[in-house]
C-alpha positions in Angstrom: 91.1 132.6 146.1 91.3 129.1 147.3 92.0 125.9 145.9 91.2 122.9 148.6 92.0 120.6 145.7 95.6 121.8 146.0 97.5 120.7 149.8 100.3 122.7 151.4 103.8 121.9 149.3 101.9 120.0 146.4 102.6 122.8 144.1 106.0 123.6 145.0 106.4 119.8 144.9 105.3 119.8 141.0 107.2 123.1 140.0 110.4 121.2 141.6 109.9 118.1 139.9 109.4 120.1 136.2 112.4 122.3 136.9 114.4 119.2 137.8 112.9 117.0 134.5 114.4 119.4 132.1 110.8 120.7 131.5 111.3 123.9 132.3 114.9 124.8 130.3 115.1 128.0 129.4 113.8 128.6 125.8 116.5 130.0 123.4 115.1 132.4 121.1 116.6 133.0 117.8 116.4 136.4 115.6 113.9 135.9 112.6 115.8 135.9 109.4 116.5 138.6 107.7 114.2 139.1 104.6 116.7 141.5 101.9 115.6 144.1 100.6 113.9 144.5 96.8 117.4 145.8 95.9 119.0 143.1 97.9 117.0 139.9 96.9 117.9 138.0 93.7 116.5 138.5 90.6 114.7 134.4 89.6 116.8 133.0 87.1 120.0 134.8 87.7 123.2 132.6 87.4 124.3 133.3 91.5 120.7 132.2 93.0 122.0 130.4 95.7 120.3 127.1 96.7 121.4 123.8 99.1 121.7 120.8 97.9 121.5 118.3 100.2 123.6 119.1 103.2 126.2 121.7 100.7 125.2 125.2 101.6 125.8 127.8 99.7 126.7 126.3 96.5 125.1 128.1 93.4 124.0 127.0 90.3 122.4 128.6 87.4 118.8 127.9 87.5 117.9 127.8 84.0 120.8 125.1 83.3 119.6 121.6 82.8 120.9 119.1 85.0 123.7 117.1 83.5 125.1 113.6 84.5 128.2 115.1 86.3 125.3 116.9 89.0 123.6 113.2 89.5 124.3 111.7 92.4 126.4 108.3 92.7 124.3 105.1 91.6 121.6 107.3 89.3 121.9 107.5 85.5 122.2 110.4 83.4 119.0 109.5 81.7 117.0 109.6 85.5 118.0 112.7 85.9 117.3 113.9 82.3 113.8 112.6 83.0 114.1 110.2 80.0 114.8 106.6 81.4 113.4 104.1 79.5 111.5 101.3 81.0 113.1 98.5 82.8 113.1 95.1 80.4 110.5 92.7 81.2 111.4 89.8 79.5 109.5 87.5 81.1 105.7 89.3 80.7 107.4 89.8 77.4 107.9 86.7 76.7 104.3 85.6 78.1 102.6 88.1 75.5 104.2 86.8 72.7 103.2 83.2 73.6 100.4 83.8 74.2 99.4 86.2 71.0 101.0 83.2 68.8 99.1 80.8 70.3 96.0 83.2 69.4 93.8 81.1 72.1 92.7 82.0 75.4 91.6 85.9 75.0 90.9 86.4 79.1 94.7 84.8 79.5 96.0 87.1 76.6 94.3 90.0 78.6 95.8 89.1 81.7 98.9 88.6 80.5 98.8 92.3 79.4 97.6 93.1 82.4 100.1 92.0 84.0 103.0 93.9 82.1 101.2 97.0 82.2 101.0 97.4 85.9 104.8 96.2 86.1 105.1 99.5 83.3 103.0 101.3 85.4 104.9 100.3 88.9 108.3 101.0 86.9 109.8 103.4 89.6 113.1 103.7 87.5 111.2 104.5 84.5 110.4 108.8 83.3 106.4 109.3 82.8 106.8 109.7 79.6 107.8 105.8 79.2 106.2 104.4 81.4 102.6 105.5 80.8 101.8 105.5 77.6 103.1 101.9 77.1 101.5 101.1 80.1 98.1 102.6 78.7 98.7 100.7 75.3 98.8 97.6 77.4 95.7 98.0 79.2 93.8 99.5 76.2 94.9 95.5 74.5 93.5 93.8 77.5 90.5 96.3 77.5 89.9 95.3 73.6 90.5 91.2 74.2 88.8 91.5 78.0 86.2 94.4 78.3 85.1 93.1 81.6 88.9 93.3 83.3 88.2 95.5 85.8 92.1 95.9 86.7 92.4 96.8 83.5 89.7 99.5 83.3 90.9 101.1 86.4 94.5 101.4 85.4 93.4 103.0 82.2 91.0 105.2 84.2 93.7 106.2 86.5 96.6 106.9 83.4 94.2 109.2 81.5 93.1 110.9 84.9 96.6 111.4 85.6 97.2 113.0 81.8 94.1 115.3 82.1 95.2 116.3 86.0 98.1 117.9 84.0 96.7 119.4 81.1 97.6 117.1 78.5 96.3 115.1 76.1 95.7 111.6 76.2 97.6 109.3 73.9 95.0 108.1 71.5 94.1 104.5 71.3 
């Protein structure tokens, strides 16, 4: 077969330039890993499950323990990894709410305001679930009851409950 597309040492020409390029290294090959046998394997749950945690191989752990403060790493409280920190202070939305309540004015500024310090809630990265999304809720159910037209408002709250019910639980009652 014939290729008049291709001249005389055009193909060696390529082949050279691939081998040359690194291209065409050798590929290393590496045996599967071997899966244990039903004997072998691990029973779930057993205190010498082996796992890695983060770069320290072959440490072991017993699954079923809860983590403790002494397994966080450096810089993160016992209470993130317990899953229970509280929400961050806001002191100054705080502070705006109050004002803003005693004054007993301005509903659509009341509504924002609690807008406001439920999407910081909300946004609270530092803070467990469990905080931060029923106070965040609370907050935007107030704005939703001063401001039923907020449309921030609505579709935080929409989001919170979707998030509950995408879990199977029940959303905190108003």
């Amino acid at each position: 077969m014939r290729f008049p597309f291709i001249r005389g040492g055009a193909v060696l020409a390529g082949i050279a330039a691939l081998v040359s390029s690194g291209c065409a290294k050798e590929a290393t090959t590496q045996a599967p890993p071997a899966v244990p046998s039903a004997a072998e394997a691990p029973i779930a749950g057993t205190p010498s499950q082996a796992y890695v945690e983060h770069g320290k191989p072959g440490t072991t752990q017993d699954p079923s323990a809860a983590p403790t403060a002494s397994s966080a790493p450096a810089g993160i409280t016992p209470d993130l990894v317990l899953g229970n920190a509280a929400l961050t202070p806001t002191p100054d939305l705080d502070a705006e709410v109050a004002r803003l309540e005693k004054a007993g004015g301005d509903k659509k500024a009341l509504a924002t305001a609690y807008v406001k310090r439920g999407t910081a809630r909300l946004k609270d990265d530092r803070a467990a679930p469990r905080a931060k999304y029923p106070a965040a809720l609370k907050d935007f159910r107030r704005a939703l009851a001063l401001d039923p037209t907020n449309g921030e408002a609505q579709k935080n709250a929409q989001t919170i409950e979707d998030i509950y019910k995408s879990l199977g639980r029940p959303v905190p009652k108003p």
